[in-house]
Biotite code that builds the C-alpha atoms (Angstrom):
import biotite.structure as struc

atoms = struc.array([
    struc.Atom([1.276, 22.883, 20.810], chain_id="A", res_id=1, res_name="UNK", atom_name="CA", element="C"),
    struc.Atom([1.327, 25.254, 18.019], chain_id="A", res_id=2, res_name="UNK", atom_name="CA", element="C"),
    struc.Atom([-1.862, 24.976, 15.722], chain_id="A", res_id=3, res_name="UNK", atom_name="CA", element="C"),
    struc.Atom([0.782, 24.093, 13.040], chain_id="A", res_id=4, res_name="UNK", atom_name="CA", element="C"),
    struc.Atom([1.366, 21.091, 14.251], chain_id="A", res_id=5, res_name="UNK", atom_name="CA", element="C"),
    struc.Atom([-2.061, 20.298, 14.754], chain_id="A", res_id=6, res_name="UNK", atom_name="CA", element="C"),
    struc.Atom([-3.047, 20.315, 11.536], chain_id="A", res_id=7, res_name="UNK", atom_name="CA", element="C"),
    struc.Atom([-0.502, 18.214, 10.046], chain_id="A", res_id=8, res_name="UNK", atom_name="CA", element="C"),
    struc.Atom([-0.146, 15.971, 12.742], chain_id="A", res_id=9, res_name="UNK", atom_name="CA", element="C"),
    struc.Atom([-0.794, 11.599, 12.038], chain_id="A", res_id=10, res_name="UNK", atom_name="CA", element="C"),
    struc.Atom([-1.248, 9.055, 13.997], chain_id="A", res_id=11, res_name="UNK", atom_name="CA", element="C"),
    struc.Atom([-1.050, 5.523, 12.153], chain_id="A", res_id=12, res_name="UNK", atom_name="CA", element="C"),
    struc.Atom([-3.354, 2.638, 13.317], chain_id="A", res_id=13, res_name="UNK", atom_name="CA", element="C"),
    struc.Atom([-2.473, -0.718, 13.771], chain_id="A", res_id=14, res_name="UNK", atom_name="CA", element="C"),
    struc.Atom([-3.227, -1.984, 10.676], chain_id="A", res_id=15, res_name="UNK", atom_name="CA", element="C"),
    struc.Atom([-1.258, 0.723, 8.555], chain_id="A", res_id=16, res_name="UNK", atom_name="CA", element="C"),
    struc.Atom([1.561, 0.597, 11.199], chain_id="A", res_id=17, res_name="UNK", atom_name="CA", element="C"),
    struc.Atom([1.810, -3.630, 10.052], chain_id="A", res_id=18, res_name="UNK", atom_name="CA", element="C"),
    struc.Atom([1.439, -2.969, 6.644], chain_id="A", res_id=19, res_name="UNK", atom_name="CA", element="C"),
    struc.Atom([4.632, -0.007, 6.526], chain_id="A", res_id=20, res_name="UNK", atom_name="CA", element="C"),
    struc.Atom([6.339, -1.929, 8.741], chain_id="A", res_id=21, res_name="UNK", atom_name="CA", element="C"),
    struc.Atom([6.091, -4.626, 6.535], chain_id="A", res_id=22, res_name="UNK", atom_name="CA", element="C"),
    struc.Atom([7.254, -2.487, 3.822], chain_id="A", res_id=23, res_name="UNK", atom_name="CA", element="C"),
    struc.Atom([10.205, -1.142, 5.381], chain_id="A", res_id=24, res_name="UNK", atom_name="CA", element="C"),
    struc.Atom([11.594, -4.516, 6.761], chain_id="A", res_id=25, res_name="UNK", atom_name="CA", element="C"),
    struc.Atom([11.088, -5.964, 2.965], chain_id="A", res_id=26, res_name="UNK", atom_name="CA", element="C"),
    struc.Atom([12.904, -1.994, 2.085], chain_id="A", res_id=27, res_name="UNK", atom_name="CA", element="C"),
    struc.Atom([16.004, -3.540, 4.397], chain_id="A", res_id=28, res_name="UNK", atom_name="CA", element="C"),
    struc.Atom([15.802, -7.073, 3.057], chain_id="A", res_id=29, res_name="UNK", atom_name="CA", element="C"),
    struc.Atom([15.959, -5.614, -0.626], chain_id="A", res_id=30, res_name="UNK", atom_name="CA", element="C"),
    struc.Atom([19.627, -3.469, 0.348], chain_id="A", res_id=31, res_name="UNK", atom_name="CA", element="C"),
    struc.Atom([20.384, -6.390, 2.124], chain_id="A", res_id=32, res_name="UNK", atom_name="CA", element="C"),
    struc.Atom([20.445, -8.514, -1.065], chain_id="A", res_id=33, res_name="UNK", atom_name="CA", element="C"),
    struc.Atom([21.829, -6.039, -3.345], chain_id="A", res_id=34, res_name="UNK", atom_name="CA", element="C"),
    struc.Atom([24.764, -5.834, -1.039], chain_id="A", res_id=35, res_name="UNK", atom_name="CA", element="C"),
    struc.Atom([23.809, -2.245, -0.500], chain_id="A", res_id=36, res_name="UNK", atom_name="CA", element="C"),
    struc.Atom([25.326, -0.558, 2.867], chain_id="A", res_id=37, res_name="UNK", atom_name="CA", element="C"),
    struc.Atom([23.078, 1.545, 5.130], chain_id="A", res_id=38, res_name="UNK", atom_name="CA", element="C"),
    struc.Atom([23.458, 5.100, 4.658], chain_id="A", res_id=39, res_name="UNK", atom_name="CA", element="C"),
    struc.Atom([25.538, 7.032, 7.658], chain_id="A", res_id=40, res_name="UNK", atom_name="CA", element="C"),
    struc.Atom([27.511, 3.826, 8.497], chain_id="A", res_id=41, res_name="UNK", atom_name="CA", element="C"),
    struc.Atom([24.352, 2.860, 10.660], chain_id="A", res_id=42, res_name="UNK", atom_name="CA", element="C"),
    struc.Atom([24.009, -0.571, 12.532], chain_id="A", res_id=43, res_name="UNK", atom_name="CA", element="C"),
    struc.Atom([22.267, -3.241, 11.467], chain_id="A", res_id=44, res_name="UNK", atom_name="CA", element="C"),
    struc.Atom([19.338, -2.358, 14.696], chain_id="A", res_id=45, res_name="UNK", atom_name="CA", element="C"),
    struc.Atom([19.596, 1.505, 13.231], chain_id="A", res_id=46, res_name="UNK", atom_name="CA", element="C"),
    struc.Atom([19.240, 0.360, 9.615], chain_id="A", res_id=47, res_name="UNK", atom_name="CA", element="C"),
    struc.Atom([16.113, -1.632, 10.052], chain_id="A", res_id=48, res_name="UNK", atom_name="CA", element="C"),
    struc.Atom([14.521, 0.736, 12.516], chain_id="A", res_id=49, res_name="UNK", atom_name="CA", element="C"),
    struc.Atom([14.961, 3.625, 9.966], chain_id="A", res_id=50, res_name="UNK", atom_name="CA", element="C"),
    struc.Atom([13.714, 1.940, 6.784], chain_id="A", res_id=51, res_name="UNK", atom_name="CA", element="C"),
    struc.Atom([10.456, 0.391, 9.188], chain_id="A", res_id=52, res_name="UNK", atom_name="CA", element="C"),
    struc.Atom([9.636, 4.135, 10.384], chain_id="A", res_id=53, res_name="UNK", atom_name="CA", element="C"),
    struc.Atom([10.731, 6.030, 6.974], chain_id="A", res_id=54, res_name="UNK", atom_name="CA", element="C"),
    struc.Atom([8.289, 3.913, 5.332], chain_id="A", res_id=55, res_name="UNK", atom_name="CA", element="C"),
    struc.Atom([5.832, 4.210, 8.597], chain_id="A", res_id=56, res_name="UNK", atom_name="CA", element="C"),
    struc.Atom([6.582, 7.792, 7.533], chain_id="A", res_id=57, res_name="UNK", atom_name="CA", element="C"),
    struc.Atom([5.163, 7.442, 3.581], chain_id="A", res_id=58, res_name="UNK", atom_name="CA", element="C"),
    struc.Atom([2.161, 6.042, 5.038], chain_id="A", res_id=59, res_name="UNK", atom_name="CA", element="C"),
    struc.Atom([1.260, 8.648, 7.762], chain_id="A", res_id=60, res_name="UNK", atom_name="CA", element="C"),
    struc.Atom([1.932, 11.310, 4.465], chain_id="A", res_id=61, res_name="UNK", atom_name="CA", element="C"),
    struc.Atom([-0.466, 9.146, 2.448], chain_id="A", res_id=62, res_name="UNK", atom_name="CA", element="C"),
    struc.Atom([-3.133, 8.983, 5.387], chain_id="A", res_id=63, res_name="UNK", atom_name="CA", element="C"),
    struc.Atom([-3.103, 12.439, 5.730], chain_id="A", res_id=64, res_name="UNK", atom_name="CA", element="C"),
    struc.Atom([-3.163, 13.321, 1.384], chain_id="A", res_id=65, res_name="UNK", atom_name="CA", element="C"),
    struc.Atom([-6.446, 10.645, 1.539], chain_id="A", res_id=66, res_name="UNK", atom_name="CA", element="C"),
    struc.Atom([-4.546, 8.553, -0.763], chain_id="A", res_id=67, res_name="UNK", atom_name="CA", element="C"),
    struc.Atom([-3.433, 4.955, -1.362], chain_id="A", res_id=68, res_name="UNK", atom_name="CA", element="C"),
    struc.Atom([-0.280, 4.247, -0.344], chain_id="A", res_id=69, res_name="UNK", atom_name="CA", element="C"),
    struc.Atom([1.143, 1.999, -2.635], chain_id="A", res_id=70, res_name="UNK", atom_name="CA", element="C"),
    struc.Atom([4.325, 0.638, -0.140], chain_id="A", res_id=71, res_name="UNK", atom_name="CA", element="C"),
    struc.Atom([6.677, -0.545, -3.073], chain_id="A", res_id=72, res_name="UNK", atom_name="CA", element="C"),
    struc.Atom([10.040, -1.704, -1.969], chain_id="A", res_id=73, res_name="UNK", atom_name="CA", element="C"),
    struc.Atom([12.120, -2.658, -5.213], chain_id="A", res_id=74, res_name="UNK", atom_name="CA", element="C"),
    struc.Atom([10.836, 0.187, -7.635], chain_id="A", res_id=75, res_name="UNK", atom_name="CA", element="C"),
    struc.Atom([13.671, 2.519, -7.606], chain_id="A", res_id=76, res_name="UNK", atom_name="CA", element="C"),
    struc.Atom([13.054, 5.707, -9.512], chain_id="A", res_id=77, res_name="UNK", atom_name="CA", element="C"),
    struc.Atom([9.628, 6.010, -8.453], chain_id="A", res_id=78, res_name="UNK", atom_name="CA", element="C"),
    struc.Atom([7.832, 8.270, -6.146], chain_id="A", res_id=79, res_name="UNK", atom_name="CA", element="C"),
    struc.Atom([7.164, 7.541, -2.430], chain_id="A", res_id=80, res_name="UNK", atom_name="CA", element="C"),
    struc.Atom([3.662, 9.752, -2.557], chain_id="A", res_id=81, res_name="UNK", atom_name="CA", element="C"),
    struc.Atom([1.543, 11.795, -5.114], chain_id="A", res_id=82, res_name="UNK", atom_name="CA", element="C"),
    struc.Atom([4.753, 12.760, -6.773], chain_id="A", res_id=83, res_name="UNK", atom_name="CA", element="C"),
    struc.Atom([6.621, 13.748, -3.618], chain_id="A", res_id=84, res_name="UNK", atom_name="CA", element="C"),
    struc.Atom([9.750, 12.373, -1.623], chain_id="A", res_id=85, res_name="UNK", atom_name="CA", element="C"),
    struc.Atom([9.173, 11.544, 1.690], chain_id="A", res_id=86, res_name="UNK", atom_name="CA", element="C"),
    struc.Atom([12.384, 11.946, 4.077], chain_id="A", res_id=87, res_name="UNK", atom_name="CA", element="C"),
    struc.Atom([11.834, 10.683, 7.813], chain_id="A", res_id=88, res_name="UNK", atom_name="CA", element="C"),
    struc.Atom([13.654, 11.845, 11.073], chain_id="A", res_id=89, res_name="UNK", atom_name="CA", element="C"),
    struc.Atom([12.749, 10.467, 14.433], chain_id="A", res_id=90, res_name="UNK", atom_name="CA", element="C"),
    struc.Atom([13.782, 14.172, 15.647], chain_id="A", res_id=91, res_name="UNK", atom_name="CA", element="C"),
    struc.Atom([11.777, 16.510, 16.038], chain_id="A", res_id=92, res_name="UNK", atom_name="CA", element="C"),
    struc.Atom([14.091, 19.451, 15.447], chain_id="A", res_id=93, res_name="UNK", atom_name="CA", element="C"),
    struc.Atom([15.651, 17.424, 12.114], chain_id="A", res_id=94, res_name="UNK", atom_name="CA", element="C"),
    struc.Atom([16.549, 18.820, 9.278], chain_id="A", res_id=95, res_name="UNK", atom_name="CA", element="C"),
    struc.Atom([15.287, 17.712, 5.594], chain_id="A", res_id=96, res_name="UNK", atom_name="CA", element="C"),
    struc.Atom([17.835, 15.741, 4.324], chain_id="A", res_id=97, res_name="UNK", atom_name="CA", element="C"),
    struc.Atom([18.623, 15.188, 0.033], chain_id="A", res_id=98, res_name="UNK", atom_name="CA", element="C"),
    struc.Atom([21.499, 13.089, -1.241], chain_id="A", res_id=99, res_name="UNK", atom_name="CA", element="C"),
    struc.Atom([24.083, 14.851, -3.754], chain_id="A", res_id=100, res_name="UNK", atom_name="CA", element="C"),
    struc.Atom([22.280, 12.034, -6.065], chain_id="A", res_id=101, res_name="UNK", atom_name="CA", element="C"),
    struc.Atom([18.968, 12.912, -5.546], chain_id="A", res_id=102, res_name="UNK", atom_name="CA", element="C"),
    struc.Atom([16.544, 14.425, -8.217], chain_id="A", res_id=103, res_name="UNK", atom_name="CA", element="C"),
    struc.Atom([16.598, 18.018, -8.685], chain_id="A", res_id=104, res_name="UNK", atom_name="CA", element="C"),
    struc.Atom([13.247, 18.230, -10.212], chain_id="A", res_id=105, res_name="UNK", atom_name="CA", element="C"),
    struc.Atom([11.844, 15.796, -7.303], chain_id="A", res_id=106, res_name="UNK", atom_name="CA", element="C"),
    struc.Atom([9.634, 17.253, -3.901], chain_id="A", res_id=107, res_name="UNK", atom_name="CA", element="C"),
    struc.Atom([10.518, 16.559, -0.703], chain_id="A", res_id=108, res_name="UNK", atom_name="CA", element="C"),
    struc.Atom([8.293, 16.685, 2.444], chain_id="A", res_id=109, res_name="UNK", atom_name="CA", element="C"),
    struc.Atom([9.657, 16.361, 5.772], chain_id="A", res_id=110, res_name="UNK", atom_name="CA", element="C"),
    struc.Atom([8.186, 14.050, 8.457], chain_id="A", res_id=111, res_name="UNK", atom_name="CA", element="C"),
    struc.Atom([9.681, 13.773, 12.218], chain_id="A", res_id=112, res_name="UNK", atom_name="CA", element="C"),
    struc.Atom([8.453, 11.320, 15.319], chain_id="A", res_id=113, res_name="UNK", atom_name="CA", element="C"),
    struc.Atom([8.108, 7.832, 15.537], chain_id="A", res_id=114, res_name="UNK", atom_name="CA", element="C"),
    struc.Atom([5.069, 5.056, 15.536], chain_id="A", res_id=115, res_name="UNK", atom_name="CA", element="C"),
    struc.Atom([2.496, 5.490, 15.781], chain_id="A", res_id=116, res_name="UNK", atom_name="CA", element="C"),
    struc.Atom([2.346, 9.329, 15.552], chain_id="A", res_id=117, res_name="UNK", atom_name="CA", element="C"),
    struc.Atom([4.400, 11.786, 13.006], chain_id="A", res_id=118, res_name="UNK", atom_name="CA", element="C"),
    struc.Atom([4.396, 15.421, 11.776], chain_id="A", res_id=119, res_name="UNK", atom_name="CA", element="C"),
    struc.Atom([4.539, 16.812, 8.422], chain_id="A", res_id=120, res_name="UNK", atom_name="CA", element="C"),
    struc.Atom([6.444, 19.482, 8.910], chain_id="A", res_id=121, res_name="UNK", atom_name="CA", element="C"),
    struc.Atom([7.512, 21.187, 5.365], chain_id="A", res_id=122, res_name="UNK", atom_name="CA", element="C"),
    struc.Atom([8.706, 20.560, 2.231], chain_id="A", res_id=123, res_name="UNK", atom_name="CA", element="C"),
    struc.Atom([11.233, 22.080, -0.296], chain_id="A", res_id=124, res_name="UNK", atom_name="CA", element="C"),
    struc.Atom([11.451, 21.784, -4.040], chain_id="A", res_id=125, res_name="UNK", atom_name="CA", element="C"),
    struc.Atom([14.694, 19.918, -5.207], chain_id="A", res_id=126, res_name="UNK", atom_name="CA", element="C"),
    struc.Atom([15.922, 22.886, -6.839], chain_id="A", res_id=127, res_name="UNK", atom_name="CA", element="C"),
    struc.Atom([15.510, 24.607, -3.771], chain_id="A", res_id=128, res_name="UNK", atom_name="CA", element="C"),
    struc.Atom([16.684, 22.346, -1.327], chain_id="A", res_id=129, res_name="UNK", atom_name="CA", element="C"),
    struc.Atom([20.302, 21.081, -3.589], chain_id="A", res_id=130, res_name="UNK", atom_name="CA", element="C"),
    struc.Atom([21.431, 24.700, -3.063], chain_id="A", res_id=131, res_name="UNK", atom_name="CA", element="C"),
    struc.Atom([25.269, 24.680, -1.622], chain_id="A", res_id=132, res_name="UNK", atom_name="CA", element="C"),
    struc.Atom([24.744, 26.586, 0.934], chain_id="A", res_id=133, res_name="UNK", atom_name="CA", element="C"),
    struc.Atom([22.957, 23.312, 2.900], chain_id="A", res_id=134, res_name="UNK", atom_name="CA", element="C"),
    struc.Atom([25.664, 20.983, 1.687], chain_id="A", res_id=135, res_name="UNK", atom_name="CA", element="C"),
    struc.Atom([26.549, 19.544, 5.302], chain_id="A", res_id=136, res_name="UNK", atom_name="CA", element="C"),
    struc.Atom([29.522, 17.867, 5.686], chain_id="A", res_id=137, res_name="UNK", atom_name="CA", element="C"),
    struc.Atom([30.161, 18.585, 9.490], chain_id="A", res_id=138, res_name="UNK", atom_name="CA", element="C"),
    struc.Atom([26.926, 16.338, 11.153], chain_id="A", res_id=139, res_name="UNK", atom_name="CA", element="C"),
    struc.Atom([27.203, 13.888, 8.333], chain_id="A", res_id=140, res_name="UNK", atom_name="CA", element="C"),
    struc.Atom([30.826, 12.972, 8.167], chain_id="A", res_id=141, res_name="UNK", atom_name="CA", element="C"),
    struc.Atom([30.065, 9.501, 6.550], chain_id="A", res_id=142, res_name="UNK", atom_name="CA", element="C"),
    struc.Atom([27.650, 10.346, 4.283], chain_id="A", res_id=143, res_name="UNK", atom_name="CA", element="C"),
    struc.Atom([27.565, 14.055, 3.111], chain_id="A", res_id=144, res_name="UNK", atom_name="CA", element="C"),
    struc.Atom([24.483, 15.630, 2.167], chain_id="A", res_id=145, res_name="UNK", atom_name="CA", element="C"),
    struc.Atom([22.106, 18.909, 2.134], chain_id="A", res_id=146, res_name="UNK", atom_name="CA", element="C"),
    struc.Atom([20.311, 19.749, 4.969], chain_id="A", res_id=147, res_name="UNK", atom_name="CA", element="C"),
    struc.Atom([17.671, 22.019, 4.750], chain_id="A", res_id=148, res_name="UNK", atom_name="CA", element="C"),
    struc.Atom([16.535, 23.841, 8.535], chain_id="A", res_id=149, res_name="UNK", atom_name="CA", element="C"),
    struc.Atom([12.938, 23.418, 9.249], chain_id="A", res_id=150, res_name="UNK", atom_name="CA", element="C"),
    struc.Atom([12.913, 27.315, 9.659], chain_id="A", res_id=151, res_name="UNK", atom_name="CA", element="C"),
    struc.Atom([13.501, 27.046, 5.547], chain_id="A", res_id=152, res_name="UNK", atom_name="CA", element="C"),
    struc.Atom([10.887, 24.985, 4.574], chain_id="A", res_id=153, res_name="UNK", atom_name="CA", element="C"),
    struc.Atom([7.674, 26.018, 2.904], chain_id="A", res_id=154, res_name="UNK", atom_name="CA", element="C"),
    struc.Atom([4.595, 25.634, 3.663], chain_id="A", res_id=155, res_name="UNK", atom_name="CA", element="C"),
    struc.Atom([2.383, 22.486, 3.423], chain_id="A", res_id=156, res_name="UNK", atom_name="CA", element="C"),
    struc.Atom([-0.769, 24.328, 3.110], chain_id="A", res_id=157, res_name="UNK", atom_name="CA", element="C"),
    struc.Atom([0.262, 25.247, -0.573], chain_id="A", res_id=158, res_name="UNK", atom_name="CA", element="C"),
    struc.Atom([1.818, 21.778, -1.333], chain_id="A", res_id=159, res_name="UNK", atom_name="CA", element="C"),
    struc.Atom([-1.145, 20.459, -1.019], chain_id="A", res_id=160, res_name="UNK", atom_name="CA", element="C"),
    struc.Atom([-2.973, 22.738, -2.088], chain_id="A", res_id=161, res_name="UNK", atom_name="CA", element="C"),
    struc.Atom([-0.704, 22.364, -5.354], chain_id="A", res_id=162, res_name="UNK", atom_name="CA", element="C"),
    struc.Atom([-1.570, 18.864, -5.647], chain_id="A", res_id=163, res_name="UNK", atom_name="CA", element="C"),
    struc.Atom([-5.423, 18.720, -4.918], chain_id="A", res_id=164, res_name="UNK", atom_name="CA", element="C"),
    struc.Atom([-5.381, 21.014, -7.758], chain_id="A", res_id=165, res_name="UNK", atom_name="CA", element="C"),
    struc.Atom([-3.537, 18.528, -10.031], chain_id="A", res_id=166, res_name="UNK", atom_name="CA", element="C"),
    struc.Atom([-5.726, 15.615, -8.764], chain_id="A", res_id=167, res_name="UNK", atom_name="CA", element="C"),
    struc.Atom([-2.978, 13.829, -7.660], chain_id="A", res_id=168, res_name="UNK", atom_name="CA", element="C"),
    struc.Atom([-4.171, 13.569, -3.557], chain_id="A", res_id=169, res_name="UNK", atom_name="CA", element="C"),
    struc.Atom([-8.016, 13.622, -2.236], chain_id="A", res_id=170, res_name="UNK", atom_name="CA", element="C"),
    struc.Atom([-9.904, 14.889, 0.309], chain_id="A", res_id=171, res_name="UNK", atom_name="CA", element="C"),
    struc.Atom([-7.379, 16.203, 3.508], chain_id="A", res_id=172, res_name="UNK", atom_name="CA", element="C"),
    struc.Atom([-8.327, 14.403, 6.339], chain_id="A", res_id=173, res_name="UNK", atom_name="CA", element="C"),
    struc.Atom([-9.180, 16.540, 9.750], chain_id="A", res_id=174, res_name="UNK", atom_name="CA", element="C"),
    struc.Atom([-6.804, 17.133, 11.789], chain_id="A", res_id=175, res_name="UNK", atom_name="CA", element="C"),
    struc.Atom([-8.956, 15.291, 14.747], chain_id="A", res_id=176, res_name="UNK", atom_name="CA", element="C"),
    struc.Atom([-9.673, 12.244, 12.707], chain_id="A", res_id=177, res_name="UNK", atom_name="CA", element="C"),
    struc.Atom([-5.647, 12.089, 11.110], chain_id="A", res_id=178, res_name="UNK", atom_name="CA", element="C"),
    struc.Atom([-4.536, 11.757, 14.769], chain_id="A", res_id=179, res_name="UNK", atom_name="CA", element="C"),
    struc.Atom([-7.290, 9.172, 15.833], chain_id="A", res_id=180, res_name="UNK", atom_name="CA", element="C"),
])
C-alpha cells in the first residue's frame, strides 16, 4: 500500500458509524419529503446507501481534521467540513465529482471506500475542478457533471496544512490511531 494512502487513511468506529448513518438516512428522509429525486436516476436501495456512506464519508474527513462533525441534514448552503465539500465514491479508482450548480468558490475533497474504512484521496478548488474540460457527459448520461481524475487532484498535505493555519481544523490525527 502506498504510504499515501496510509496517511490519509480512516477507519470509523461504531459509534461515529451510528451517528453518520443516522445522518445520512435523516439526509434521504429530508429529499424524500421535498419530493427531491436521487441524483443519477439511482434506486431507492442506491439512494439511501449513498447518502448513509457520503455522510459516513464527512465524518471519517472530520475524524481525521480532529474536528467536530456537526452532521446537519436540512442546512443547505452550508459546509460539510472546515469549509470544505466532501464528495464520496465507494470506488476506489472514482473520480471527484461537482454539479454544474455547485459553488465555484467552494473546496472539494475526495473520499473513496465504504464503512467502516475510507481514504482521503485529494481535493480540488472549485475554480479548478468546474473547468470544461472535466464536464462528463458520457459516464453520467442522467445527470451530467465534472469529473475530476484522481491523477488531477492536489495534494492533501497542503489542504490541510491551509486550514490548520486558518484555525479552522485541529490537531491531525496519526495515521495508526485514524485507522484504529
Amino acid at each position: 500500500m502506498p504510504r499515501y494512502e496510509a496517511m490519509h487513511r480512516v477507519k470509523l468506529n461504531k459509534r461515529e458509524m451510528v451517528m453518520a448513518g443516522l445522518t445520512g438516512l435523516l439526509r434521504w428522509i429530508e429529499s424524500r419529503l421535498k419530493c427531491d429525486t436521487p441524483a443519477n436516476g439511482q434506486d431507492l436501495y442506491n439512494a439511501i446507501a449513498d447518502d448513509v456512506a457520503g455522510a459516513m464519508a464527512e465524518a471519517a474527513v472530520a475524524k481525521r481534521w480532529g474536528v467536530f462533525w456537526l452532521g446537519h441534514w436540512n442546512q443547505y448552503g452550508r459546509s460539510d467540513v472546515a469549509g470544505c465539500e466532501v464528495r464520496h465514491t465507494r470506488y476506489h479508482a472514482g473520480h471527484l465529482l461537482v454539479q454544474r450548480d455547485n459553488p465555484v468558490d467552494a473546496t472539494y475533497v475526495l473520499v473513496t471506500g465504504m464503512p467502516p474504512e475510507f481514504i482521503i484521496r485529494g481535493w480540488q478548488p472549485g475554480e479548478e475542478a468546474k473547468q470544461e474540460k472535466y464536464w462528463n457527459t458520457d459516464r453520467f448520461k442522467k445527470r451530467p457533471c465534472y469529473s475530476v481524475p484522481q491523477a488531477e487532484l492536489l495534494d492533501m498535505n497542503d489542504l490541510e496544512e491551509s486550514l490548520r493555519e486558518q484555525g479552522l481544523i485541529g490537531c491531525l490525527m496519526p495515521p495508526h490511531e485514524a485507522a484504529v
